[in-house]
C-alpha positions in Angstrom: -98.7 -70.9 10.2 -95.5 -72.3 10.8 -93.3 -73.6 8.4 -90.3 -76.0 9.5 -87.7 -75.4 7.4 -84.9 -77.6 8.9 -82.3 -74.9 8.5 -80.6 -73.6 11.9 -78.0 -70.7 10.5 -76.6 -68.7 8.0 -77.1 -69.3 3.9 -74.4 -71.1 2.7 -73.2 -70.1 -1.4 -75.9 -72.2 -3.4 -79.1 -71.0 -0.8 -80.2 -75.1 -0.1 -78.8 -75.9 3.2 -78.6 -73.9 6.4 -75.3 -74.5 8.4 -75.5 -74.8 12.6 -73.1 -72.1 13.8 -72.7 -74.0 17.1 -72.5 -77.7 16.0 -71.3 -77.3 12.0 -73.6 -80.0 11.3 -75.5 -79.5 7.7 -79.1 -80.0 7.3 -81.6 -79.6 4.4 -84.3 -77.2 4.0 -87.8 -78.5 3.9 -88.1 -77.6 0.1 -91.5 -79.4 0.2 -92.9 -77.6 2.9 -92.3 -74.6 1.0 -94.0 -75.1 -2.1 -97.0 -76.3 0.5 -96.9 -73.0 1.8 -96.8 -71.1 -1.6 -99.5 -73.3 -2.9 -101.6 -72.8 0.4 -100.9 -68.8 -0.3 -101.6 -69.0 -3.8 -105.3 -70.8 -3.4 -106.1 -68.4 -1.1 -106.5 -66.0 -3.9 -107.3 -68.1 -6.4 -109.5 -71.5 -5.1 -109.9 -73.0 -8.7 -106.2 -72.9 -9.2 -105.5 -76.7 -9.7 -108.8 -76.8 -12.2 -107.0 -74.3 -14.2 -103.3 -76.7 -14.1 -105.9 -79.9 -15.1 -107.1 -78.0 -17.8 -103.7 -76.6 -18.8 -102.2 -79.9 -19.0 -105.4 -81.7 -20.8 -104.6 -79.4 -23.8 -101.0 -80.6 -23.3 -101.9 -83.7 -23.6 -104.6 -82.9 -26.6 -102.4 -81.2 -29.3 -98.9 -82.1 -28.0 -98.6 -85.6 -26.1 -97.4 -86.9 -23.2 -93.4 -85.9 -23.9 -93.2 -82.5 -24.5 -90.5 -80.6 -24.0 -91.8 -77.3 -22.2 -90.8 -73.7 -21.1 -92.6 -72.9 -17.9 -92.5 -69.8 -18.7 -92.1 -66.8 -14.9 -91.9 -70.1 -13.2 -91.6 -69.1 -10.0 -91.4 -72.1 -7.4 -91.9 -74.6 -10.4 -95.8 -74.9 -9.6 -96.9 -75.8 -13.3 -93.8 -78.3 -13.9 -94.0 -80.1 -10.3 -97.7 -80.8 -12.1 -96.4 -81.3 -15.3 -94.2 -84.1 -14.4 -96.9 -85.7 -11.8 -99.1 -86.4 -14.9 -96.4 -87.1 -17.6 -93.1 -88.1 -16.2 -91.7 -88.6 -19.8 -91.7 -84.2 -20.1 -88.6 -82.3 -20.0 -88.9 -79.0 -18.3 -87.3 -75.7 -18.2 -88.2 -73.0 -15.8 -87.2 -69.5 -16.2 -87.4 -66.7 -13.7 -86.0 -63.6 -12.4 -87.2 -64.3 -8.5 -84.3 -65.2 -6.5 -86.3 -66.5 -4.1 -88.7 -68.2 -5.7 -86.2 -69.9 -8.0 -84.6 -71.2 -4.7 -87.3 -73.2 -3.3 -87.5 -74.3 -7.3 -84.0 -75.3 -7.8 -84.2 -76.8 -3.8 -87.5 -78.5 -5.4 -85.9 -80.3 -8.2 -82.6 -81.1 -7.2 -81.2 -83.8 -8.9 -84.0 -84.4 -11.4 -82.6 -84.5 -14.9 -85.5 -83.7 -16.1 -85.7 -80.3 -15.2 -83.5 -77.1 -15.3 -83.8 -73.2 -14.4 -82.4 -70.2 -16.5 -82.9 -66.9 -14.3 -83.7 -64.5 -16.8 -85.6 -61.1 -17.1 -88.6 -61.7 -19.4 -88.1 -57.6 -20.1 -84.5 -58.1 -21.3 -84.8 -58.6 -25.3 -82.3 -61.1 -25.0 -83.2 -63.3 -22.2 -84.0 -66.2 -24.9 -80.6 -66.7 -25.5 -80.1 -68.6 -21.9 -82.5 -70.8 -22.5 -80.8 -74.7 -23.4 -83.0 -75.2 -26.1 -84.3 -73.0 -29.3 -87.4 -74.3 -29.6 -90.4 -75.9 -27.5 -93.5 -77.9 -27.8 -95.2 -76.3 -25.6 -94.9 -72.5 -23.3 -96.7 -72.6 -20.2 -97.4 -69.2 -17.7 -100.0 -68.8 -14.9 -100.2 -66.2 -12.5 -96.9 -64.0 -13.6 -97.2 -62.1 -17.1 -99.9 -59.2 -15.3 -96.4 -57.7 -13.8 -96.0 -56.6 -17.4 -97.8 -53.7 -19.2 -99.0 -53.9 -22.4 -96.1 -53.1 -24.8 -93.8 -55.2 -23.4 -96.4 -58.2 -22.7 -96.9 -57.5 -26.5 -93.5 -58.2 -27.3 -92.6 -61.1 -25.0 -95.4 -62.6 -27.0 -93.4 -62.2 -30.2 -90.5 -63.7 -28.4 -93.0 -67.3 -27.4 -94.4 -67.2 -30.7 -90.6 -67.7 -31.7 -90.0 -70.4 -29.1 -92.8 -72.8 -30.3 -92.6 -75.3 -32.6 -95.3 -75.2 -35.7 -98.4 -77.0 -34.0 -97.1 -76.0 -30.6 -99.1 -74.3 -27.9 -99.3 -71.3 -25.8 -100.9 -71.1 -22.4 -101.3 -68.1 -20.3 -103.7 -68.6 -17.1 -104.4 -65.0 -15.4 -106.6 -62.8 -13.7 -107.9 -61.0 -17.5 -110.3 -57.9 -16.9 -113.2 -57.3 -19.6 -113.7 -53.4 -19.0 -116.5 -52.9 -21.0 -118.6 -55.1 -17.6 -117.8 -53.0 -14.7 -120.8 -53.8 -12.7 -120.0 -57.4 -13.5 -116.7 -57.0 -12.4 -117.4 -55.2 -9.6 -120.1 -57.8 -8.4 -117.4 -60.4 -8.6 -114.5 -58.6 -7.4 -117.0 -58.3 -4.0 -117.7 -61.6 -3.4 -114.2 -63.0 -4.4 -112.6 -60.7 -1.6 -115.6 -61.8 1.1 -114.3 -65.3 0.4 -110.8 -64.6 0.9 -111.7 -62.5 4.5 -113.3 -65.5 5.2 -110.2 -67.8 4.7 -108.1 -65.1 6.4 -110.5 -65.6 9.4 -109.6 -69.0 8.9 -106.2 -68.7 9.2 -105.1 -68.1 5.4 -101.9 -66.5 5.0 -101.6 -63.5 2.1 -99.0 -62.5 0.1 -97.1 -60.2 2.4 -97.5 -62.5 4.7 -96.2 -65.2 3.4 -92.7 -62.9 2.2 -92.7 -62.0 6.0 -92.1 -66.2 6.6 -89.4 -66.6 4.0 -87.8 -63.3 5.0 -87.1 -64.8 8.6 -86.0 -68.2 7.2 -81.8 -68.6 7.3 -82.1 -69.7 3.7 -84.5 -67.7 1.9 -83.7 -64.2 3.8 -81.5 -63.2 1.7 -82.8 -64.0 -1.9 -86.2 -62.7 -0.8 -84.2 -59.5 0.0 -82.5 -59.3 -3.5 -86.1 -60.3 -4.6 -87.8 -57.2 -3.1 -84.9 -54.9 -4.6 -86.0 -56.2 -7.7 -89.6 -56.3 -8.3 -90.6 -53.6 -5.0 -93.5 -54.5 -3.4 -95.8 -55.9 -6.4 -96.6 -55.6 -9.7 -97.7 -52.2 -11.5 -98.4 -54.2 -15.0 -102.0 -54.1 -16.7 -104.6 -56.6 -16.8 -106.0 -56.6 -20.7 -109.1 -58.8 -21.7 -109.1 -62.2 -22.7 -109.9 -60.8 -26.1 -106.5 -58.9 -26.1 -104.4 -61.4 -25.6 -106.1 -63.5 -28.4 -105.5 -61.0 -30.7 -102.1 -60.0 -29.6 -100.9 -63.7 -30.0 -102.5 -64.1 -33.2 -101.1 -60.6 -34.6 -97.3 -62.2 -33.1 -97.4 -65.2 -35.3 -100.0 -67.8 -33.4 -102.8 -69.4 -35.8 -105.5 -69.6 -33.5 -105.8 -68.4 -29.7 -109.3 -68.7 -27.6 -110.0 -69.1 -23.9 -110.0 -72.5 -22.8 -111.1 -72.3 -19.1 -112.5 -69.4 -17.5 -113.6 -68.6 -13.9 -115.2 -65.1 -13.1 -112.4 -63.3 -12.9 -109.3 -65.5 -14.5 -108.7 -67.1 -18.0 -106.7 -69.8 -19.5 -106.4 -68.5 -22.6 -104.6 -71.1 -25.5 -102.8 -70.3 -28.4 -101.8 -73.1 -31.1 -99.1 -72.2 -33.7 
């Protein structure tokens, strides 16, 4: 696949523009075409991953409105509040990270839009709160990030979003949440999941290394996805803990009520209300 960035050089100090060497001339990077790509990348692992963002933001909607301020919480490339701000552009957003990279094509994402801001943060540093711009949200929002963590410190970062949400707030964590006590189950779905995605790859697909092989040849992104790789090395070596332990967990960190709300064979949306 081939992504046109629109950069022709080096980085310059705030990673959105690429500089021409020969010329000096100044153009843009194709922000949009990179949260294409990360999407495309992203779907080939998980196909039902805009059901689980409709669903996410229908219980916005439900118990918090249509103007809530929100935490998207690992944010990455700012998939959940590119959606959030589709469906309700009255929402505020803020979008923390560690991922150099990632927070790039974010930031190059939502330039200019008042709506949104990024803290870069490490969700494993006690005090990574404190950045944040405000002390309290109506609603926290996470997909596809907290299985980098294991359990004690997931545990923990829980009692930190408990703190963050308003009284009849919400939590929302959509991940790939293993049930160990199925493993033929699991092991039945875990084989036709990955026939689907050699089928896609057949197709054309890109993976996840693959896709860090594009950004680490783009002028722009070549040098965060570097720092990015020093960071987090290859990928994560968190757990993946049943739907059922999150519920509980969130409930024992100061949540009223926590369920699943959407569920696929192998991922969860699980919801907690304050």
């Amino acid at each position: 696949m081939n992504i046109n960035t629109g950069t022709t050089g080096h980085n310059d100090t705030d990673g959105t523009t690429g500089t021409d060497s020969t010329t000096g001339s100044v153009s843009a990077t194709d922000w949009a075409a990179w949260q294409a790509s990360w999407d495309r990348q992203q779907e080939w692992y998980m196909p039902d991953r805009e059901e689980r963002f409709r669903i996410m933001l229908d219980m916005v909607e439900a118990l918090v409105g249509t103007t809530p301020r929100v935490l998207d919480l690992a944010c990455g490339t700012g998939s959940i509040t590119a959606r959030l701000l589709a469906r309700f552009p009255g929402a505020t957003s803020t979008g923390v990270d560690l991922d150099p990279a990632l927070l790039a094509i974010a930031r190059g994402t939502f330039a200019g839009d008042g709506r949104v801001s990024f803290v870069t943060a490490d969700l494993k540093d006690p005090g990574w709160t404190s950045a944040l711009p405000y002390d309290s949200y109506d609603a926290v929002l996470t997909a596809t990030a907290l299985h980098w963590l294991h359990d004690g410190p997931l545990a923990s970062l829980y009692g930190q979003v408990a703190g963050l949400t308003r009284d009849g707030g919400v939590f929302m964590n959509a991940d790939h949440m293993i049930d160990g006590s199925t493993p033929r189950i699991n092991a039945a779905e875990r084989a036709r999941r990955h026939a689907g995605m050699e089928r896609a790859r057949r197709d054309g697909a890109l993976d996840w290394a693959q896709w860090w092989e594009l950004a680490a040849k783009d002028p722009v992104l070549a040098g965060p996805t570097a720092r990015r790789f020093e960071i987090y090395g290859e990928h994560a070596d968190g757990d993946m803990p049943s739907a059922a332990w999150h519920a509980d967990t969130l409930r024992a960190q100061g949540f009223g009520e926590a369920r699943p709300v959407w569920c696929s064979p192998s991922d969860t949306l699980l919801l907690a209300l304050k």
